[in-house]
C-alpha positions in Angstrom: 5.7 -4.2 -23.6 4.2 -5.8 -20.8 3.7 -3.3 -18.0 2.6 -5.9 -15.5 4.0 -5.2 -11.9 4.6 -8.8 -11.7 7.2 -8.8 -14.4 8.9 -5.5 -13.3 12.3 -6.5 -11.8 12.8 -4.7 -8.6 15.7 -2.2 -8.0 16.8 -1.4 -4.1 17.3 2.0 -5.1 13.6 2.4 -6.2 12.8 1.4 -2.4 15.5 3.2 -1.0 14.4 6.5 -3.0 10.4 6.2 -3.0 9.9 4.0 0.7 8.9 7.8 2.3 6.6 8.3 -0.2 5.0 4.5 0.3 4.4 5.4 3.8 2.6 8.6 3.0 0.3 6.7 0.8 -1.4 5.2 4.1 -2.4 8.1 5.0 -6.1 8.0 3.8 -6.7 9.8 1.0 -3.4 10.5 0.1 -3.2 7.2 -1.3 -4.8 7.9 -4.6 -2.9 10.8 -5.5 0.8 9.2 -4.7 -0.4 6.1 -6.8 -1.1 8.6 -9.3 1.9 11.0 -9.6 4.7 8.0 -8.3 3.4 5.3 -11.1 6.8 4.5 -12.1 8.0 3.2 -8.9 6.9 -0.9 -8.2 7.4 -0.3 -4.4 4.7 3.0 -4.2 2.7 1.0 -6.5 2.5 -1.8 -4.3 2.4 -0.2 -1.4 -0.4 2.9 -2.5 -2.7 -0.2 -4.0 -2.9 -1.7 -0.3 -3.5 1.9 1.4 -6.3 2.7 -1.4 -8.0 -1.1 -0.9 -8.0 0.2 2.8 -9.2 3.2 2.2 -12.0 2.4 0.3 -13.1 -0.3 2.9 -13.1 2.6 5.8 -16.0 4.5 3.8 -18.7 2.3 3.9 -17.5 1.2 7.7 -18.4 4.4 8.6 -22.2 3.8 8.4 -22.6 0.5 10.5 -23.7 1.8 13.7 -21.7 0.6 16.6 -19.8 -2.0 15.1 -18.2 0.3 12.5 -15.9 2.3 15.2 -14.4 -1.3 16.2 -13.9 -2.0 12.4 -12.4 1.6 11.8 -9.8 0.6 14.4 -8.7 -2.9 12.9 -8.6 -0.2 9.2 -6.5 2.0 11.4 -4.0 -0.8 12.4 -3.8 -1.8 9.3 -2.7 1.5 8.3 -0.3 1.7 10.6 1.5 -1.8 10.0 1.4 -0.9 6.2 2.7 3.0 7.4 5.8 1.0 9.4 6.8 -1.3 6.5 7.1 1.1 4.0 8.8 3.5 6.0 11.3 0.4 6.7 11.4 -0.6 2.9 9.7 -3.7 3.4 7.2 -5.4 0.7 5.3 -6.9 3.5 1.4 -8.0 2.3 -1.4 -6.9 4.8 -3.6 -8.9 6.2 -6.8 -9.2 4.3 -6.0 -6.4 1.8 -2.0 -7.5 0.7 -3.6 -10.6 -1.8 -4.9 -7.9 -4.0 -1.6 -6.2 -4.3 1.0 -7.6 -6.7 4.4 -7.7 -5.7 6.8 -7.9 -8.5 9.5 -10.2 -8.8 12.5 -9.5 -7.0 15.8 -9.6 -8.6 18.0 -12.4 -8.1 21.0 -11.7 -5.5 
């Protein structure tokens, strides 16, 4: 069985059940542990992959003097785009962050 998220057709009631728990995942670290016990659902996938890329990024930004608070905000905004879309049940890519998350194919209407 192919368990690509690519291939996994997409059901509305998987966003309309799971898209408070997508938002959740933006909030840091949370994001590794609803990617971890919501697995099943395309839209938390999709949406935890892009909180965990960010949150992964924001560690290292936290040592460049300076700089790094600026950087922290653009993570922050981010966040908070991601935080909006999911809450809205949107499968809307970041910028920077959203080519690394696969978005499966959505059924046709």
């Amino acid at each position: 069985m192919d368990t690509n998220p690519s291939s996994v057709p997409v059901k509305n009631d998987d966003v309309e059940k799971n898209k408070d728990v997508a938002a959740f995942s933006y909030v840091w670290v949370m994001s590794v542990i609803v990617y971890l016990v919501r697995r099943d659902s395309a839209f938390v996938r999709f949406h935890a992959t892009q909180a965990m890329i960010l949150f992964v990024l924001s560690i290292p930004i936290w040592f460049i003097p300076y700089i790094g608070r600026y950087l922290e905000l653009l993570i922050l905004a981010a966040a908070v785009l991601g935080f909006m879309a999911a809450a809205q049940g949107e499968w809307k890519k970041l910028p920077l962050v959203g080519r690394f998350s696969v978005k499966p194919l959505e059924p046709s209407l």
